[in-house]
Each structure stands twice: as C-alpha cells, then as structure tokens.
N, C-alpha and C positions, 0 to 999 in steps of 0.2 A: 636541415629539417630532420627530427628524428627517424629513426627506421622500426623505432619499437611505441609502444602506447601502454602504458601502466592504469593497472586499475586492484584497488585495492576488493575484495569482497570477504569481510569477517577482518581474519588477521591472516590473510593469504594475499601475497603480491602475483596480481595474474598480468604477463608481460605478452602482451598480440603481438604479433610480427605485422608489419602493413603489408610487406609486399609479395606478392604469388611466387615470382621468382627470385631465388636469392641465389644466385649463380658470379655475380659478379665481383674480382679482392677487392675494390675499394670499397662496398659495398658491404661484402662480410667484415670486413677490417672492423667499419664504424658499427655494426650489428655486434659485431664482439666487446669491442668497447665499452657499448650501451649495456648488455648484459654485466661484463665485472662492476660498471660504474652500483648498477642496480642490485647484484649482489652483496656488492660490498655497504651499500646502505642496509641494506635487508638481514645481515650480520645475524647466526642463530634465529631467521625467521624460518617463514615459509615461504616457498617461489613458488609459482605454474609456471608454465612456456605453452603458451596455448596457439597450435598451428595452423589456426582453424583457415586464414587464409593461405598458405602455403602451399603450392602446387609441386613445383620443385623449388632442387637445393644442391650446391656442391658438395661434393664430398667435402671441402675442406671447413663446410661448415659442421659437419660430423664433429671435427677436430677442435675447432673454438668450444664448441656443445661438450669435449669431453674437458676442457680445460676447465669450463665453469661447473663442470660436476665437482674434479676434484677440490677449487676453491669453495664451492660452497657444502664439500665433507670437510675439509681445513676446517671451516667455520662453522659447521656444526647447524647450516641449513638445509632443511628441508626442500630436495627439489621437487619436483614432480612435471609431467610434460601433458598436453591433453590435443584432444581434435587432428592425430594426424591422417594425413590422407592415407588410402591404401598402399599407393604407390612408397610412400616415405614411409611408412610401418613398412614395408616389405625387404628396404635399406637397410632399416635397423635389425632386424630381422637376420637376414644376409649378413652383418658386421657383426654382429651379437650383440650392438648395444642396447636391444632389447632386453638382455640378459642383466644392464649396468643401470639404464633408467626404468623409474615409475612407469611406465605408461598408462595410461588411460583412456576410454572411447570419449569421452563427453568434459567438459568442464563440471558440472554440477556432480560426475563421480568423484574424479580428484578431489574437490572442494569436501567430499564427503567422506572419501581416506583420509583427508588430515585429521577429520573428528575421531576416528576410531582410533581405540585404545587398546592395545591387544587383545584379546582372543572374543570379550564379552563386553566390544561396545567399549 
C-alpha cells in the first residue's frame, strides 16, 4: 500500500503523505523510494510535499527530504513543501533547512509561487 497519494493541480504534482507519524526505517525506506520514483517521472516539473497530515517525523527523514532536493536541482525541478505543522517547521528551522526549502503556510500559496515570475507577476 502506498505511503504517499499524488494529485496533480494545474501543472504542479502535489505528493500528501498519509500518515501522522513517519518515525519508522521500513517505513521512511518505501516513503523515500515513492518520492525518487515520483520525482523521477516529474523530471523538470513542479513538485509540492504537502504535510498537512504529518504530526511527526524522524530525523532521518530530514535526510531522504535532502537527498530528493538535490535530485530534483540535478533535474532542474521545482520543489516546494507546504502545510507543515509548527512542531516540523521548528525542525526545520533548528537544522536550517528552512534556509534550503520553499516553504510555505497553505497549499494554495505554493500552488501560487509557481505562477509568479520575478519581481512583477
């Protein structure tokens, strides 16, 4: 059974996570997977990672999360991440990979930075 749910909106792949806690390797293993398998189709698109059900998360999911950024700079896609809770923004925060990903409060912001085109729209 997947661990992830794909939904396209415009020409943005927006990737939910299903489950609250993703703490467990075999667990992140097949969540990592599903993410390159999805990147690698998504080739020069656009991705979300929308967190919105996500409560927690191990760190070593930090680590697959940085491995699919640099694949998806390799390939020249756009990532972007949305909905995470406070607790997970404060993670990221704390590691600076707030400093490496998009983030965003809402899905419908995200979905609204991929339209903008530098400075005027």
């Amino acid at each position: 059974m997947p661990s992830l749910m794909t939904q396209t909106n415009g020409d943005v792949v927006v990737i939910y996570f299903k489950d609250a806690k993703i703490l467990d390797e075999v667990q992140i293993l097949k969540i990592s997977e599903e993410l390159m398998n999805i990147a690698t189709k998504a080739c020069g698109g656009k991705l979300l990672l929308a967190f919105n059900e996500v409560e927690y998360l191990s760190s070593a999911v930090l680590g697959k999360l940085m491995a699919l950024h640099k694949k998806c700079k390799a390939d020249k896609t756009n990532l972007k991440m949305c909905e995470l809770s406070p607790t997970i923004l404060e993670v990221f925060k704390i590691t600076k990979l707030n400093k490496i990903f998009s983030i965003y409060p809402t899905e419908d912001k995200a979905i609204a930075a991929y339209k903008k085109r530098g400075f005027f729209g």
